[in-house]
C-alpha positions in Angstrom: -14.3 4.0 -4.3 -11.0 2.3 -3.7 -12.9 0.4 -0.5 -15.1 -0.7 -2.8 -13.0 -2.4 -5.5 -12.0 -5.5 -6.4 -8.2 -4.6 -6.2 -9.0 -3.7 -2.4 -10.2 -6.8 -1.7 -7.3 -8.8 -4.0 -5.0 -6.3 -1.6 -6.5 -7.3 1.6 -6.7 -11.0 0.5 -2.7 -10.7 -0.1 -1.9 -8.4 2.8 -4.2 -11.4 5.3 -1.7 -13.9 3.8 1.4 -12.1 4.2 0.4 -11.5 7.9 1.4 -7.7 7.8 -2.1 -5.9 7.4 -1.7 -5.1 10.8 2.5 -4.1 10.8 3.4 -1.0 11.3 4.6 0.7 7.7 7.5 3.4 7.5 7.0 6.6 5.3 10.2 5.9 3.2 9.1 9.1 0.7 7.3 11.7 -0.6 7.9 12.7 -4.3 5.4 14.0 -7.2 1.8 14.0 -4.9 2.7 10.1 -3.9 3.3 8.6 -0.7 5.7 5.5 0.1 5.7 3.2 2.7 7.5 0.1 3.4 7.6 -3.1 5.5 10.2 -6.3 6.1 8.4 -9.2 7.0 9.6 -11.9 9.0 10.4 -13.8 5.5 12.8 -10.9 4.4 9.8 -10.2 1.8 9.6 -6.3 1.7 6.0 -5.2 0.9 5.7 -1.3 -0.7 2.9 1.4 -0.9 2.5 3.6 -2.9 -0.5 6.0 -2.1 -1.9 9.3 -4.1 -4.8 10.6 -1.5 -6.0 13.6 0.1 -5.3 12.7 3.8 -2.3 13.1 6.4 0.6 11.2 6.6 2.8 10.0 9.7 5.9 8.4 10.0 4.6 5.2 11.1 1.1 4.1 9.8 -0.5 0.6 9.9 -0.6 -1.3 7.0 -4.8 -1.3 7.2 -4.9 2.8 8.2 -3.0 2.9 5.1 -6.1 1.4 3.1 -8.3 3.1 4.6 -7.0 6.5 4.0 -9.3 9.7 2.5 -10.0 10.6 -1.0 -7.6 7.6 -2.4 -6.6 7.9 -6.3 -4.2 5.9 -6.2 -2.9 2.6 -4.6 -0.2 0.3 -5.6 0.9 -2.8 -3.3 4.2 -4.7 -4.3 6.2 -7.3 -2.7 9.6 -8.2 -3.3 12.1 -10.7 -2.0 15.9 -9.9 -2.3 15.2 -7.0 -4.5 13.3 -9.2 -6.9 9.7 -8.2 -7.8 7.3 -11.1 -6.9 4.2 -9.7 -7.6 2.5 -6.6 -8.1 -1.4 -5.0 -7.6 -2.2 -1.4 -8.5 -5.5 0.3 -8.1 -6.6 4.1 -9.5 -9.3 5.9 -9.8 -10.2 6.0 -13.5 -12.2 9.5 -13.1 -9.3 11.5 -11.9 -7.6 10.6 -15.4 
């Protein structure tokens, strides 16, 4: 479903401009069913994922095996720059409500 959104492709349209779809993203936690991970770009910008799904995790994942993960519920995308929030995109499955 997730694939097949319009948030994905808003995501992958972002993630293409950013250049990282195809970084390498570190776990940075595990806490209440969600999964983060994190990358710096070259630009300092830090880009977060945040990912509810029913699939296996490793340390380091790329940024596209991330979106393309199993059974995803939940997916949020944020980038920030200095610790400021510069823009936000979060995707859920409205049947698992």
């Amino acid at each position: 479903m997730f694939e097949k959104s319009q948030k994905y492709q808003e995501i992958v349209k972002e993630l293409n401009l950013n250049n990282v779809i195809n970084q390498n993203a570190h776990f940075i936690c595990y806490n209440d069913s969600m999964a983060t991970f994190g990358v710096y770009d070259t630009d300092e910008s830090y880009h977060e994922f945040n990912i509810i799904c029913d699939d296996c995790f490793f340390n380091q994942m790329l940024v596209d095996e991330l979106l393309h993960l199993d059974r995803i519920v939940f997916f949020e995308y944020a980038i920030y720059l200095d610790s400021e929030l510069l823009g936000k995109r979060t995707w859920r499955n409205e049947k698992t409500r």
